[in-house]
N, C-alpha and C positions, 0 to 999 in steps of 0.2 A: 668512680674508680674502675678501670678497664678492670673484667674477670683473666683470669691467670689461663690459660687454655691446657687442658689435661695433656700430660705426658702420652704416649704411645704405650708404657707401661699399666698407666692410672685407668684409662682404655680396655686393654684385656683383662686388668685384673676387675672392672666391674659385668663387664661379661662374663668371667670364667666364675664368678661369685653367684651372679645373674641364673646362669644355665650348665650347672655343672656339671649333670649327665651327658652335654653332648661333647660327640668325639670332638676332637680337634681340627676336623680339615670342616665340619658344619660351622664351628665356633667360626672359624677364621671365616668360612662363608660370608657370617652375618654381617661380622666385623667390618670384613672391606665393602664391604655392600655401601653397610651404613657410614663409615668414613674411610671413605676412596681420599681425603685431601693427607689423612696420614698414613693410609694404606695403600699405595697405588695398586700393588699386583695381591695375587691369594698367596703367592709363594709368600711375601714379605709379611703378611698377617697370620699364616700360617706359622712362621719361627718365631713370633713373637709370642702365640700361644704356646708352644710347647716349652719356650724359655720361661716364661710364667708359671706354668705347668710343673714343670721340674723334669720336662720329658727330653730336655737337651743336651744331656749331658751332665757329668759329677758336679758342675759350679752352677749349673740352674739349679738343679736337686736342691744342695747346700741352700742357695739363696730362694726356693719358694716357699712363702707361705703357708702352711702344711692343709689349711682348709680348702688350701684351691688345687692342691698337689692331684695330679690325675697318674693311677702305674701306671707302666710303659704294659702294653698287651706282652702276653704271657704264649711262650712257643705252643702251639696246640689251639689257641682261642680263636684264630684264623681258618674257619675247616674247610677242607674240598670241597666248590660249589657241587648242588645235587647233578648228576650228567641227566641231559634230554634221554639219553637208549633208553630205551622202554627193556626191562628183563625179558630177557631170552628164556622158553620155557622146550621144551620137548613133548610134540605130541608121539606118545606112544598109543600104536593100536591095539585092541585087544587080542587074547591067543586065540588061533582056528584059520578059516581057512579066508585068505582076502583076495578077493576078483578085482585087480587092478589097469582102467582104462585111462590112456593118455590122448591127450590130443583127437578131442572129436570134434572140434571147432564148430561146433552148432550155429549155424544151419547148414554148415556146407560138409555136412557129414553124411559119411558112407552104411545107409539103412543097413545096409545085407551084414557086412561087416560087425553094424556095432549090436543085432540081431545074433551072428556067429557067435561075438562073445559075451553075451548075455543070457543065451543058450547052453552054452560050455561048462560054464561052474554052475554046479547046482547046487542049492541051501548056504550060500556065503556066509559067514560070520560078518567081512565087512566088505565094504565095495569105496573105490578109493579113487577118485574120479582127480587124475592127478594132473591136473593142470591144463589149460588151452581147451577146457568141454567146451565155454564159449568161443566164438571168433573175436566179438567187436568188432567188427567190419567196419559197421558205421562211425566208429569212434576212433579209429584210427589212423595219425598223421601223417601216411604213405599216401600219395596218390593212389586211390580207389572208384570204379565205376560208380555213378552217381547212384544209376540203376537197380544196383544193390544196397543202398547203405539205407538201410532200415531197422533205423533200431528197436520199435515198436516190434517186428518183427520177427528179431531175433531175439528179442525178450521171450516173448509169447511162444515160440518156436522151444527156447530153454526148458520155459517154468514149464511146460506139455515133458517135456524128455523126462526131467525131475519128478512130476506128478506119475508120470509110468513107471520109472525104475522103482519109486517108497512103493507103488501100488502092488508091484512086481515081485520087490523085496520086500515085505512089510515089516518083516523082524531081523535083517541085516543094518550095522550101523554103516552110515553113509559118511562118508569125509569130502566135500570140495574143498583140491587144494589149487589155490590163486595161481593161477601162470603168468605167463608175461600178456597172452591173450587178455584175460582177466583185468590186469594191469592198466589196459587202456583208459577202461571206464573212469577209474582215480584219475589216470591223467588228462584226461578228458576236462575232464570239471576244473583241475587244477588249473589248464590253460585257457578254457572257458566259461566257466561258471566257478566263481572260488568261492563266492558268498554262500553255495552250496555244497561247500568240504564239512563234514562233521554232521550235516542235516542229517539225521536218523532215514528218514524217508529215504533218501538217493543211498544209499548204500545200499553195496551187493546182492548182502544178506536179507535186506528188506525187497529188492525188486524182482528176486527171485525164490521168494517165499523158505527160506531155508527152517527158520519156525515152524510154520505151518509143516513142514515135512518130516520135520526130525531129522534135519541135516547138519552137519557139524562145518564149520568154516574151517580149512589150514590155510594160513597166511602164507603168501607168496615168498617168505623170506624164511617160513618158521618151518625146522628141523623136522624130520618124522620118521620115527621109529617101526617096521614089526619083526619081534625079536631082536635079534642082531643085524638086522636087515637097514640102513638107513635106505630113508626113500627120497627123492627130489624129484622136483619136475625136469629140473635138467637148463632151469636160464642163470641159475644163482651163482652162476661163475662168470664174472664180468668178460665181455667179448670172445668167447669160447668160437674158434674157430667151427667149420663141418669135416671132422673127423674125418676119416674111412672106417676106425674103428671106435664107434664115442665110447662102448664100453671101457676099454680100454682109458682113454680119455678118463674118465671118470676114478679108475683104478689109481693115476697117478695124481690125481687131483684131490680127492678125496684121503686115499691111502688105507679105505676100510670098506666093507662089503655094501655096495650101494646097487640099487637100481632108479631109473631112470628115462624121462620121455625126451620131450621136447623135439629128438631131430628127427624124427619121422622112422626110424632103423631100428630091424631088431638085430643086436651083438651081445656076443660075452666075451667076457677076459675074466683069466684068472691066473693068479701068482703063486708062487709056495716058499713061505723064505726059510731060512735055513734056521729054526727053531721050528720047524713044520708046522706054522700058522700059515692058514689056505685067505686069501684073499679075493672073492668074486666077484664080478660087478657085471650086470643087465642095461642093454636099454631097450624100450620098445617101440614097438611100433605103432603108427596110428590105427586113428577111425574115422580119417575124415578120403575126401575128393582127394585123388593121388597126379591130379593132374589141375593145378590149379591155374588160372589165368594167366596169373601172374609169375609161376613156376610150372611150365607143362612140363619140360624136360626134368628128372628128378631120377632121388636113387630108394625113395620112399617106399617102403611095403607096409598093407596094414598086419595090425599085432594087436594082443594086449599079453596079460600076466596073469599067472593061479601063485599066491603064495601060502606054504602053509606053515606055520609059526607056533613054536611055545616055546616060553622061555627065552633062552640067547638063541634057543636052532632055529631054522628056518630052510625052507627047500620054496628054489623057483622052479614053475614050468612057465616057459616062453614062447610064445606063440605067434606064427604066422600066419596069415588066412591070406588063402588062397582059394580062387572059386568060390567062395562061402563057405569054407570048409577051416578047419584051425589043423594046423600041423606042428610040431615040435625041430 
């Protein structure tokens, strides 16, 4: 005598008996997996699980089984997946006085200059090497002299500057913060070497001995505080035109006391709005070749910054070097 062939119902109800922890779209997985001849699609094993279930409404409710009954998810049981952003922190520097150098593009940096202001401030609290001290010459996707691109180089050329300044400052804290210079190295690897992302070794920190020095990394993206003073290097504004006045620029970008490297220029701006909160903003100048290859023609002076801070106050002195010499 031919066997009787299971309903569609007798089906999911020995699954849903079978595996009753699992959700409902796994269930119907199995389901139509295992009979595609009375399941053709997932949608169709799908409603018939939840019609068994009780989860289809007041007349599946009514008519399931109460042992196979599965609740309907409960508002809240579905949480916001975790976000990829890694938290956002603030480095804040310590209070005293901070000798801040922008854009020494190593190795194509200006001896005499970056001698001027390392001479300048004497007994620094901290020293705050803000962005682009590297070039990356060699790592970078512009067309570049062959001639130069020596990364080996430019490393050795670095960790030598870094080993002079701890030698120089031995009890000042050191901050490198990541420029877009900086920036190459990552992208480097990212478009040629990826299997080398995350390797301990190839990072920054490790090929330029920042342990070994007592140096502190700031991330190219990450905030930084002295006093009331925010500090950037000055790329973190996507496509940020060349000013005539980047201070300025900055003022209206920001909307709060900042200074700033990146475009080679020492300016100030400052605002006073009508609750007489004063608003400043700096940028400065470099410490590298003012006359580069690939930009002879410029509007470049070198600079760096004295700032001295505690608490929310803070006062800048900005400086120009001219002849070897810093002027205000």
């Amino acid at each position: 005598m031919a066997k009787t062939p299971r309903t569609k119902q007798q089906v999911v109800k020995e699954y849903a008996a079978a595996f009753p922890a699992s959700g409902n779209l796994t269930l119907a997985k199995h389901i139509c997996k295992e009979n595609p001849n009375l399941f053709p699609t997932l949608d169709a094993a799908r409603s018939a699980v939840r019609h068994v279930r009780g989860n289809n409404g007041k007349v599946s409710r009514d008519r399931a089984l109460p042992e196979l009954m599965k609740k309907n998810g409960k508002a809240g049981e579905y949480k916001i997946p975790k976000s990829l952003v890694p938290k956002k922190r603030i480095v804040r520097i310590p209070d005293g006085k901070t000798l801040l150098l922008s854009d020494i593009h190593l190795p194509f940096h200006d001896v005499e200059a970056v001698e001027c202001a390392l001479s300048h401030c004497k007994d620094p609290t901290n020293i705050i090497l803000n962005g682009d001290t590297v070039d990356f010459y060699a790592t970078s996707r512009w067309e570049s002299d062959p001639n130069n691109r020596d990364l080996a180089g430019e490393l050795q050329a670095s960790r030598q500057f870094l080993m002079h300044l701890r030698e120089r400052f031995p009890k000042a804290n050191i901050f490198f913060k990541i420029g877009n210079h900086e920036e190459r190295w990552e992208k480097f690897l990212w478009r040629k070497a990826p299997e080398l992302c995350g390797v301990p070794d190839f990072k920054l920190e490790k090929l330029l001995r920042f342990e070994d020095l007592d140096i502190q990394e700031i991330g190219g993206r990450q905030l930084t505080k002295a006093g009331g003073l925010w500090i950037l290097h000055g790329h973190e504004f996507f496509n940020t035109f060349d000013p005539v006045n980047f201070a300025r620029t900055l003022q209206v970008k920001t909307g709060v006391s900042t200074i700033a490297g990146h475009k080679h220029k020492t300016s100030q701006h400052s605002v006073k709005s009508m609750d007489n909160n004063t608003i400043a903003c700096w940028s400065v100048g470099c410490l590298c070749d003012l006359e580069p290859d690939y930009m002879p023609v410029n509007q470049w002076n070198l600079g760096f910054a004295e700032i001295t801070h505690k608490g929310k106050k803070f006062e800048v002195n900005n400086y120009r070097i001219i002849d070897g010499e810093a002027y205000r």
